[in-house]
N, C-alpha and C positions, 0 to 999 in steps of 0.2 A: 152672637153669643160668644162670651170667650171662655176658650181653650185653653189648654197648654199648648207654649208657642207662637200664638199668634200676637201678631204685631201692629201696633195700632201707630200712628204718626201727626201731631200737629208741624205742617210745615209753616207756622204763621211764629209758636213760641220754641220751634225748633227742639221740641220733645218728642223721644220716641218712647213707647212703651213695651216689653212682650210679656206677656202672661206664662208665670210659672206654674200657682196653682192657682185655683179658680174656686169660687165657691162652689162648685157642684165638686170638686174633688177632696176638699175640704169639709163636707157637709154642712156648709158657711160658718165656719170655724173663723178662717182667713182668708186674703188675698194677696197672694205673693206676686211681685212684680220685679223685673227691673227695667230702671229708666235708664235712659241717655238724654244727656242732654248735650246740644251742640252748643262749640262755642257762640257766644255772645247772647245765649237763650234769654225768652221774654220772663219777666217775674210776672208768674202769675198772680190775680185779685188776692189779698190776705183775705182767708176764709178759717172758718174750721167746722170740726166733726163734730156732733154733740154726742153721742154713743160710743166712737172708735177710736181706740191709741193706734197710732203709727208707730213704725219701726223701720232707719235709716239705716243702713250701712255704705261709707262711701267706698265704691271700689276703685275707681280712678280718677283722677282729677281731682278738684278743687271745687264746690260750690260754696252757695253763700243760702242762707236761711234767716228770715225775717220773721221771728217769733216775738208776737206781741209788739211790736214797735222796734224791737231792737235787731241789727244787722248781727248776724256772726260768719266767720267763714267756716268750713267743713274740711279736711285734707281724707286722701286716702287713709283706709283703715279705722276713721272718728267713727261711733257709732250715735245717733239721736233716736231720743224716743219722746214722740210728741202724745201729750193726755186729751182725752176728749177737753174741747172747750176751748183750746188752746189755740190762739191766732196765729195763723204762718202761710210761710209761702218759701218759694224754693227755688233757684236757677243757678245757670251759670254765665258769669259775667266775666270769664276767661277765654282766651284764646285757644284752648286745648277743650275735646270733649271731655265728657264728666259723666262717671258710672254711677249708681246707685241701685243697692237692692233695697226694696219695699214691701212691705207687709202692713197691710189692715188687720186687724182684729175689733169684732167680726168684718167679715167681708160683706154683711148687708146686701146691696146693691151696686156696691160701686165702681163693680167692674163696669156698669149698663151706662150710666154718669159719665166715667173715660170713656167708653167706647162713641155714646151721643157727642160727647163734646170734642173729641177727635174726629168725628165721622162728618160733623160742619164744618172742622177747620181745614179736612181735607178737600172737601167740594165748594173749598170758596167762601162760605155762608156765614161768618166770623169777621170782626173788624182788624183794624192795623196791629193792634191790641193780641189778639188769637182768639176776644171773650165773642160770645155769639150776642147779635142785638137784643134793644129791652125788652120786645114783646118777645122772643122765643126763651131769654133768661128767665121771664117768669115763670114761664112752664116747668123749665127746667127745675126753678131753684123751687116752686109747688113741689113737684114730683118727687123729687132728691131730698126735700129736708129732715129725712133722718140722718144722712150722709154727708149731706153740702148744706153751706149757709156763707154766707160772706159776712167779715168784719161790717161794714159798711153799705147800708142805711143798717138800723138797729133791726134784730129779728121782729120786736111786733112791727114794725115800719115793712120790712119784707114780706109776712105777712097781709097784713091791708093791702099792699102793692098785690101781689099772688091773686087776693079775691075780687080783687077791683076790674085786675087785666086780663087772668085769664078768661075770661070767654071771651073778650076781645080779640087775644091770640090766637084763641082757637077759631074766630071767625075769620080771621088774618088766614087761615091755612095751616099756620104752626103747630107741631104737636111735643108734646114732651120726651117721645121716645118715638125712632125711626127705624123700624123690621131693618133697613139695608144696611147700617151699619153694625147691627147686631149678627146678621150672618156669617 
């Protein structure tokens, strides 16, 4: 479950996360975060929110943000605000770490989302990539899509994929959310 403070880690796209506020302090108003990211970070799948705007502010470094097809960079102090709907993604392809504070509104679930998808990239269970394989992303992206959705297959196509695979996944042993990484 996350707190304030705690810290979450993909060592595969070299993101770190720690939770500021949380939805239970929020009264799932928001989700405040800040990220790190290390030099030469992975860019994450271009996804987006269908319910939640984001809120960027860079505090150190330099990143680069892939909205909708287009590259832009981000310096100290820019601030972004991404709309629901909105395709992106986020890293840094510099040599120097890179700060950012984050906020969801609302906070949904998506602190549970970070935390499952860090919680595989820390035990291994994720490709070269940092993304987890295709039978546990369906669960994931089933369980998460008020929150998550990727650009890429189209949402009905993600759907059909979702009802087709999961119970397949789930006979696989995979589940959509994992008690250990939420404690």
């Amino acid at each position: 479950m996350a707190i304030a403070n705690k810290v979450i880690h993909n060592p595969v796209t070299g993101q770190t996360i720690r939770f500021q506020k949380t939805s239970k302090d929020t009264q799932g108003a928001l989700l405040e975060m800040e990220s790190r990211f290390d030099p030469f970070s992975k860019e994450p799948p271009p996804h987006y929110h269908p319910f939640q705007t984001e809120h960027f502010i860079i505090q150190e470094g330099r990143i680069y943000v892939r909205i909708n097809g287009t590259v832009k960079e981000l310096v100290k102090g820019e601030k972004l605000e991404i709309a629901p709907n909105t395709i992106h993604s986020m890293w840094n392809p510099y040599t120097k770490k890179a700060k950012v504070t984050w906020r969801v509104q609302p906070a949904m679930n998506t602190e549970y989302l970070l935390e499952t998808g860090m919680g595989l990239a820390a035990n291994g269970r994720v490709g070269k990539k940092g993304a987890p394989g295709f039978l546990q992303s369906i669960l994931i992206l089933k369980h998460y899509k008020d929150v998550y959705r990727l650009a890429k297959p189209s949402y009905s196509l993600q759907r059909i994929l979702t009802i087709i695979f999961s119970p397949v996944a789930r006979l696989a042993g995979y589940k959509p959310v994992y008690k250990e990484y939420l404690d």
